[in-house]
N, C-alpha and C positions, 0 to 999 in steps of 0.2 A: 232799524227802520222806525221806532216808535222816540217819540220825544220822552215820552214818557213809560218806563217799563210797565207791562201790564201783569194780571197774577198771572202767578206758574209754578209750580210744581216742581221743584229743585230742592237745594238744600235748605234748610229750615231751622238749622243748629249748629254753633261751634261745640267743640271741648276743648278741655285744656292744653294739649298739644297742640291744636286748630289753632289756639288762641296766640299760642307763642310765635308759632310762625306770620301769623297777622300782624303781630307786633312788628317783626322784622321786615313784613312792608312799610312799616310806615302809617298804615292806615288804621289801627286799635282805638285809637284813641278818639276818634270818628262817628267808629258804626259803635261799640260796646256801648256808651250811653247811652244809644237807641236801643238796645236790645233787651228782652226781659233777660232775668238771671235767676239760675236757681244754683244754691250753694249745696244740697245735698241730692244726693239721689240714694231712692229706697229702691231693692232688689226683690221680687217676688215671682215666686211662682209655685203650682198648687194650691194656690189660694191664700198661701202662706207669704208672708212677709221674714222675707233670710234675712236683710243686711239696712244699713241705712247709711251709707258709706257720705264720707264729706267728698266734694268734690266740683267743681262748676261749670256752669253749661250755659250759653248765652245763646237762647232763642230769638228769631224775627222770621216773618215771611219773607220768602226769595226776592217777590218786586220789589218790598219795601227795600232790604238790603241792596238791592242794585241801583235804588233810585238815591238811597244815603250815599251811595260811592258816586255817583254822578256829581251829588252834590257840591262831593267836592273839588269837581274840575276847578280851576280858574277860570274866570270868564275872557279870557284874552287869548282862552285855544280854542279854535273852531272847534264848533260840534257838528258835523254831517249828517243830516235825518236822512238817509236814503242806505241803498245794499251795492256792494261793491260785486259787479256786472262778469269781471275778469281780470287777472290778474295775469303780467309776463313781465319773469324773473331773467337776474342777470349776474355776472359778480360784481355789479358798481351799481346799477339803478335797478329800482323795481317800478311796473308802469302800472297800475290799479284804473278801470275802466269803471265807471261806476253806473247805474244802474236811470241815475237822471244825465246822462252825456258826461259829468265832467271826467278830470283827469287826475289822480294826484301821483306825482314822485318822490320816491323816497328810498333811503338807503338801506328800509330793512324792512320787511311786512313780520308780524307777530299772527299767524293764523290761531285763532278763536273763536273757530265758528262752533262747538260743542260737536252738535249730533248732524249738522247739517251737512249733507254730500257734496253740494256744487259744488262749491271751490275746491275741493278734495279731490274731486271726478277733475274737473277743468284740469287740475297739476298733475294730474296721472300718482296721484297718491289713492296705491289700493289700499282696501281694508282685509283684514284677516281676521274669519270670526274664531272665536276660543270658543265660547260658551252662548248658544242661542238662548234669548229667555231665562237667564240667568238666574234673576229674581223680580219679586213684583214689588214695587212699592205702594203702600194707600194712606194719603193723607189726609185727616179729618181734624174739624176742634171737636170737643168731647166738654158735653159738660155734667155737673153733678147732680140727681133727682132728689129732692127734699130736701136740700141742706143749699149752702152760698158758696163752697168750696171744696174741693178735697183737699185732704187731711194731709197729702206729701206736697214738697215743691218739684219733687218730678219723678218718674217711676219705670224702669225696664220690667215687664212680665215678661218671662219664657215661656216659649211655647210649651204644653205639658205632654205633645204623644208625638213622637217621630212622622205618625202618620199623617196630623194637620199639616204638615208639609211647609212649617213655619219657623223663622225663628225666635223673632220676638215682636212685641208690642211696646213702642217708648212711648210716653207722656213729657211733656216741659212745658212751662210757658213760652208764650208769646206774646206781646204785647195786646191788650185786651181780648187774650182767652189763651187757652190749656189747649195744647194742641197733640193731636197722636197720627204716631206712622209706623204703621204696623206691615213687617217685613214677612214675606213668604215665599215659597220655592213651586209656584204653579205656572201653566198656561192663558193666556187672556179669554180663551172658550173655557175653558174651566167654568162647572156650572157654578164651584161656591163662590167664584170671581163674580160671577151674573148679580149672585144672592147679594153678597157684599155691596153690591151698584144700589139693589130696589129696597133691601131688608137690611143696612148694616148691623143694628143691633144683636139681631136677631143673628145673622152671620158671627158674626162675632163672641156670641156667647156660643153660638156651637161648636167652634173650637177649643174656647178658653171657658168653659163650663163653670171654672170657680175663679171667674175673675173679677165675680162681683163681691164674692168674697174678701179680696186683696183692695178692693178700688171704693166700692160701697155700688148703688143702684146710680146708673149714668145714661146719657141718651147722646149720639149724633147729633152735632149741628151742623148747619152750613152745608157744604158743596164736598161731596166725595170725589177725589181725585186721585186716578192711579195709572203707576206706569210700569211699564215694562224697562228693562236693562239687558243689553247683551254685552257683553263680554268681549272684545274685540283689540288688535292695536293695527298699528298704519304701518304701510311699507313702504320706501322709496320715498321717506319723509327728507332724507339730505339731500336737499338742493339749494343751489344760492341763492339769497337773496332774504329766504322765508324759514321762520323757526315756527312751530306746531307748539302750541299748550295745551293742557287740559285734555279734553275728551277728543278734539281735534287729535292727539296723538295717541292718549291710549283708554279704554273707557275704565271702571271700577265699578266695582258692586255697590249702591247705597246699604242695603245691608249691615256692609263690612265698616259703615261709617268713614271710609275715606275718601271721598270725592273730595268736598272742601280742602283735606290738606295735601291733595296731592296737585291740583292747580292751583297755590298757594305756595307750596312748595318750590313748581314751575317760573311762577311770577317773581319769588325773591330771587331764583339764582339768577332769571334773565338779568331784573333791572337792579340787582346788588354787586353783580359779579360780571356777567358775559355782556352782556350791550357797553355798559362804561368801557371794556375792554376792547370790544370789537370797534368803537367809533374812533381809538386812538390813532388807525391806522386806516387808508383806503381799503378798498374793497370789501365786498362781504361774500367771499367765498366760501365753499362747504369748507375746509380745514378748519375757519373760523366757528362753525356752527357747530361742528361736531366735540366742538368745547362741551357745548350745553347739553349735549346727549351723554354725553360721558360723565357730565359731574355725578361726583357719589353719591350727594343729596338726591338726587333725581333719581337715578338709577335704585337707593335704594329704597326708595319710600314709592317709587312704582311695582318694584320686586316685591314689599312687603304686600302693599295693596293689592294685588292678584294672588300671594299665599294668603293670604285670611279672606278674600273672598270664596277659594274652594274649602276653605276649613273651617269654615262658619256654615259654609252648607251642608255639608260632610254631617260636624256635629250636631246638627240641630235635626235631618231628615235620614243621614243613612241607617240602616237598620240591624250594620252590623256589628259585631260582639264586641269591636276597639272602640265604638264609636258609641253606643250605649255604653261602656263605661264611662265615656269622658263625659255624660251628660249628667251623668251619678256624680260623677265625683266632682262637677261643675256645682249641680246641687246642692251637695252636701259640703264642699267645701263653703261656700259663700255662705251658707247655711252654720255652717261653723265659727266663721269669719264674723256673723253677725252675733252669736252669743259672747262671743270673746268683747267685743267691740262694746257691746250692751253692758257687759258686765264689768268692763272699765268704766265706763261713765258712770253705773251707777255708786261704783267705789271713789270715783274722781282720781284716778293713779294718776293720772295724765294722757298726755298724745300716745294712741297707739302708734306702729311703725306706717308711715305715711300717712297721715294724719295731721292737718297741717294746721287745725282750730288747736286755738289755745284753750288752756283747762286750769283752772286754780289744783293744786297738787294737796292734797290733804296725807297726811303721813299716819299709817294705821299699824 
């Protein structure tokens, strides 16, 4: 409905998995020269800096990134400024009602509407919740007191007590500023949610007590923005005509960091694999659609995405004896991970195991 995407509160960051599959759209090569990039990311938490690990991560804001993909329509495909009213499927045509009177027909609808229910409610596709309030998301830029910069190109803290009910705190660029989303495991009445809205600093360091430690003295700018995620997938999604993406079919934890790649994921098998397929031959009956629910790609990177959204929360909030351990030993391993890693470089061995910078090799 808008010509123009406006802000919002979405994804904010690839990684390098993210990145590959982008690639295999087709479209990498597009949005990544818009996007800031940071080549390493530092790991801290207790105040402490564990790790500096190499690794890349390509920041933008959600509108900008959706307004660089726009961009690149061709201009000889209609674009439609308007909401599609109603939709009645079939196994040969689909009839789309739209919202200004017109009509369009077509042989296959890609449903993408994200979090929205109508068209969802209209096809008699229910929801099934898994997880109410799953986790919160809070988006801010962040910037440095007394100085022009911080000292990382980008930073995961962990949360330091089960009982902040948090996981962690990421930093990255984005284009003209340092941007942070800081993931938690509350309710939206929750008062430190409140606190968080009126006082973030101040919120903020009473969780992470020695995170000025790790980061140096910083302040909130701009517009604090946060959302809630539940946890949910769709039933009664095989019908003719219409394939479900994205959150349309099942939702993800941001948290857990895979939202991006798993409608990403969606988009390559449709338009790599199943649509070139399915247009070979008439009709678009469910036998044909349930290609795309089957493929293995799909299935298992929606599989993995809802196991690491309860095991990210698990290890970060539950307060039992398996689960404090794996916070220890998350810890202290990464914490380990980063002496080793330090203590090559400062000898110049070479690349440690995954490590992909080159190193002049000094022989001792």
């Amino acid at each position: 409905p808008h010509e123009v995407y406006p802000a919002d509160f979405r994804c904010e960051k690839l990684d390098e998995g993210q990145v590959k599959i982008l690639r295999s759209t087709g479209l990498a090569d597009l949005v990544l020269p818009e996007m800031a990039r940071a080549d390493e990311l530092c790991v801290a938490r207790f105040g402490r800096l564990l790790d500096r690990k190499p690794g890349i991560q390509h920041g933008m804001m959600y509108d900008a990134l959706v307004n660089t993909l726009r961009g690149a329509i061709p201009a000889h495909v209609p674009f439609v400024r308007t909401k599609v009213a109603s939709v009645a499927t079939s196994i040969d045509r689909q009839e789309l009602t739209l919202a200004n009177g017109e009509a369009i027909s077509a042989r296959l609808v890609v449903l993408a509407v994200g979090l929205n229910p109508g068209l969802r409610h209209a096809l008699g596709l229910a929801r099934t919740e898994i997880s109410h309030c799953h986790s919160i998301s809070a988006g801010f830029d962040i910037r440095p007191v007394d100085r022009t910069a911080f000292e990382f190109p980008a930073l995961t803290y962990y949360a330091e007590r089960p009982t902040d009910k948090a996981a962690y705190l990421t930093l990255f660029p984005v284009p003209g500023a340092m941007r942070a989303n800081y993931m938690c495991y509350r309710g939206l009445a929750d008062p430190w949610i409140l606190k968080l809205r009126k006082s973030p600093h101040a919120a903020l360091v009473e969780v992470m007590p020695n995170l000025e430690k790790a980061i140096g003295r910083f302040e909130v700018a701009g517009e604090m923005r946060i959302r809630p995620a539940d946890l949910y997938v769709t039933e009664n999604y095989l019908q003719p005509g219409i394939v479900l993406v994205g959150d349309a079919f099942s939702t993800s934890c941001p948290a857990a960091g895979t939202g991006a790649g798993k409608v990403l994921t969606d988009v390559a098998c449709l338009c790599n694999t199943h649509i070139p397929n399915w247009l070979k031959s008439a009709g678009m009956d469910t036998d044909k659609l349930a290609a795309f629910y089957a493929d293995p790609s799909k299935r298992a990177y929606d599989a993995g995405a809802l196991d690491r959204a309860f095991e990210l929360r698990a290890t970060s909030i539950d307060p039992g004896l398996r689960w404090a351990a794996r916070r220890w030993v998350r810890f202290l391993g990464r914490g380990g991970v980063g002496i080793v890693r330090r203590a090559g470089e400062r000898l110049r061995l070479g690349p440690l195991p995954g490590d992909p910078r080159p190193r002049t090799v000094r022989h001792v």
